[in-house]
C-alpha positions in Angstrom: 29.9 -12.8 27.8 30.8 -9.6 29.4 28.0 -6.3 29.2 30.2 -4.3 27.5 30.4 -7.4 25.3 27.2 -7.6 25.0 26.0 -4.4 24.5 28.6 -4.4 21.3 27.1 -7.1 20.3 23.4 -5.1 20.4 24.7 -1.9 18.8 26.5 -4.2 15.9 23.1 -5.8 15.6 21.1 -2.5 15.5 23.3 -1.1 12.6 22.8 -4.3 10.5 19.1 -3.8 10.6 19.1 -0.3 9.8 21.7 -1.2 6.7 19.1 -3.4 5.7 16.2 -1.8 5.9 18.1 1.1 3.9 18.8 -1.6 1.2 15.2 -2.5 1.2 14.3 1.1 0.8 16.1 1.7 -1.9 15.7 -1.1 -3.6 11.9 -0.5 -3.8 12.5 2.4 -4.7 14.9 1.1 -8.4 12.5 -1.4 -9.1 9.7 1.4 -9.1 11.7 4.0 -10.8 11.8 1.0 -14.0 8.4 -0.3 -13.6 6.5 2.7 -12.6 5.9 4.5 -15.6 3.9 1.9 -18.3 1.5 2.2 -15.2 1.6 5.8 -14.5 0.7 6.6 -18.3 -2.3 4.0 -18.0 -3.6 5.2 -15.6 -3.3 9.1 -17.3 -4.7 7.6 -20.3 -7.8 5.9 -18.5 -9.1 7.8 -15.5 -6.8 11.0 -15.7 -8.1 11.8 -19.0 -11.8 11.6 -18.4 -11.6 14.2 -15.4 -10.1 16.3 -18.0 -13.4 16.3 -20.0 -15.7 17.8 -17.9 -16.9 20.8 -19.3 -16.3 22.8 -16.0 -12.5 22.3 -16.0 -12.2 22.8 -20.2 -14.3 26.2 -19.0 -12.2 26.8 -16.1 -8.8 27.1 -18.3 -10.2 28.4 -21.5 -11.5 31.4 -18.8 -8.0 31.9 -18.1 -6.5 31.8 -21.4 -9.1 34.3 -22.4 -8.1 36.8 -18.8 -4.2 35.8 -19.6 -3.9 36.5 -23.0 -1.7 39.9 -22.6 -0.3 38.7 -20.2 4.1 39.6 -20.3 6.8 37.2 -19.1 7.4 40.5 -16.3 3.9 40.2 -15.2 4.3 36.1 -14.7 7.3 36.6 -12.8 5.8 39.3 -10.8 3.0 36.7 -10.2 5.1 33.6 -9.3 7.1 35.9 -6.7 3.6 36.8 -5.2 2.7 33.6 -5.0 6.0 32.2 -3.6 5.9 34.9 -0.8 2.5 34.6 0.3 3.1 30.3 1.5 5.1 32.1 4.4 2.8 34.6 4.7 -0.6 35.0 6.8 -2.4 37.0 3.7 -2.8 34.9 0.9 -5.1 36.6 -1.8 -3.9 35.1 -4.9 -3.7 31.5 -3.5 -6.8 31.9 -1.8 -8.4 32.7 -5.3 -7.0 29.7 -7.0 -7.4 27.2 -4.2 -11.0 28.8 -3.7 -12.2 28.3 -7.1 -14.7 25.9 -8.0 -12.2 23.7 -10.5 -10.2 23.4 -7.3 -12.9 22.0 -5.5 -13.6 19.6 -8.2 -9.9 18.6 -8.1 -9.8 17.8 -4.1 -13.0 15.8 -4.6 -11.1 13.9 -7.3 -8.2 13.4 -5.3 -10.4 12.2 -2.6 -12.2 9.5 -4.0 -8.4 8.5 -5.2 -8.4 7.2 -2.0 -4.8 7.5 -1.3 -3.3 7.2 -4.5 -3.1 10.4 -5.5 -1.4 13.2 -3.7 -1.7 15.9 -5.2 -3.6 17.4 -8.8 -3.3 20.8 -10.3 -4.3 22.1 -13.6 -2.1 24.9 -15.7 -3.4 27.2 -18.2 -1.8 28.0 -21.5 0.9 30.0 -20.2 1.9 27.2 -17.5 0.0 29.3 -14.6 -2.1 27.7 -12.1 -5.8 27.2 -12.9 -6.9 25.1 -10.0 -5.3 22.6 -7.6 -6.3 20.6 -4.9 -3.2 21.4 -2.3 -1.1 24.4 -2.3 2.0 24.4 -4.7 5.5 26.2 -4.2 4.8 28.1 -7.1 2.8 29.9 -9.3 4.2 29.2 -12.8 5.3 25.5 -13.9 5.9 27.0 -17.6 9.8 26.8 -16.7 9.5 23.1 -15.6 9.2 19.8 -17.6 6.0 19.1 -16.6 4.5 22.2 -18.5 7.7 21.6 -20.9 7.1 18.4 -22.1 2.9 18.1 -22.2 1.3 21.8 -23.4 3.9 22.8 -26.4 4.3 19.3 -27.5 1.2 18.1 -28.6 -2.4 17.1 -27.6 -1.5 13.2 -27.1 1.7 14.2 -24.5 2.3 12.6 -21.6 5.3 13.3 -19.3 5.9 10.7 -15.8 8.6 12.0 -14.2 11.2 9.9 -12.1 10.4 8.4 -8.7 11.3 10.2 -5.7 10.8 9.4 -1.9 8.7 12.3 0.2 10.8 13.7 3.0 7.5 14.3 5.3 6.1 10.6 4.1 8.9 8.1 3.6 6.7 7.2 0.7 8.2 6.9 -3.3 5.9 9.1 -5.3 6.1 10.2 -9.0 4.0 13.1 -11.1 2.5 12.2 -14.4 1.6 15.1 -16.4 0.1 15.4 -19.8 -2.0 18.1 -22.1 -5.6 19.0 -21.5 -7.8 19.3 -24.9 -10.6 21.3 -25.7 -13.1 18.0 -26.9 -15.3 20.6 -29.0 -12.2 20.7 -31.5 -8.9 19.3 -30.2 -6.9 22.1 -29.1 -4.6 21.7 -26.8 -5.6 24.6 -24.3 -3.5 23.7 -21.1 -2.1 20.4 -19.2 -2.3 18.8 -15.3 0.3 17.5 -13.1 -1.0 14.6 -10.8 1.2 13.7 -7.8 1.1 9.3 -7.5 2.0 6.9 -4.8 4.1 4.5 -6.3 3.2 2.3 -3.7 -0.3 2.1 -4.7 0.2 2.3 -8.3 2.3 -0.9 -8.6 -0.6 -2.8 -6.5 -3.3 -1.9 -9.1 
């Protein structure tokens, strides 16, 4: 057989692995998008759940309720714009007070001793405004999106997990289960959290 021959051979090869590998991918990535959610709500209901107890984080959003409480739908935009301006930017005063903040810290330390399974955690106040985080969001305001939607206005027993999708940076399937954060002194709903899953991980548990 020729080089040219040969070499045909090796490229036809090559693409037949890559096809493969894509089918693989994707495959994994359908059979977590219908099994990934009865997990994803355990888990919210078990461990998620309790972190939402401790009395510093049911202080931490009921302190912003309290600063937030005049605040207009003008004054959020003006505040998601801020906030969507200054991840480009070198100043960062009103990220650098949330991710400062001592439920922030709590939140990294959480997703920490995750170890690996969770990628990301952020709490939202009444209005759907950041409270605390543990990695720098995109925005400011999640009270337009479903994961503020479908946890806060519905009810105190809501939970929300969100389709599967496959990090650019990563290559790895993640999803975000969200649900409503209580006030345990008398079962107000009084905000909600977003927490960022590796699907990967998840199905293993």
């Amino acid at each position: 057989m020729g080089g040219i021959d040969m070499a045909i051979l090796s490229f036809r090869s090559s693409v037949t692995a890559i096809f493969a590998a894509a089918a693989l991918l994707l495959a994994g990535g359908a059979m977590a998008q219908d099994k990934h959610a009865p997990k994803a709500q355990a888990w919210a209901e078990k461990t998620l759940q309790a972190w939402m107890k401790d009395p510093m984080v049911v202080e931490a959003i009921k302190a912003q309720n309290a600063k937030h409480a005049n605040l207009t739908q003008d004054k959020i935009d003006a505040l998601d714009k801020q906030w969507r301006a200054e991840t480009k930017a070198a100043s960062k005063p009103l990220i650098n007070e949330v991710t400062g903040n001592a439920l922030s810290a709590y939140l990294k330390k959480k997703e920490a001793e995750a170890k690996g399974l969770v990628t990301e955690i952020f709490v939202m106040d009444n209005k759907g405004l950041n409270v605390g985080q543990s990695d720098i969001t995109s925005d400011y305001w999640q009270g337009d999106e479903a994961k503020w939607q479908k946890t806060f206005p519905v009810g105190p027993k809501a939970i929300f997990v969100d389709k599967v999708e496959q990090d650019e940076s990563t290559q790895k399937f993640q999803t975000q289960v969200s649900m409503s954060v209580v006030d345990p002194a008398n079962g107000a709903v009084i905000g909600a959290v977003t927490v960022g899953l590796d699907v990967e991980i998840l199905m293993d548990m």
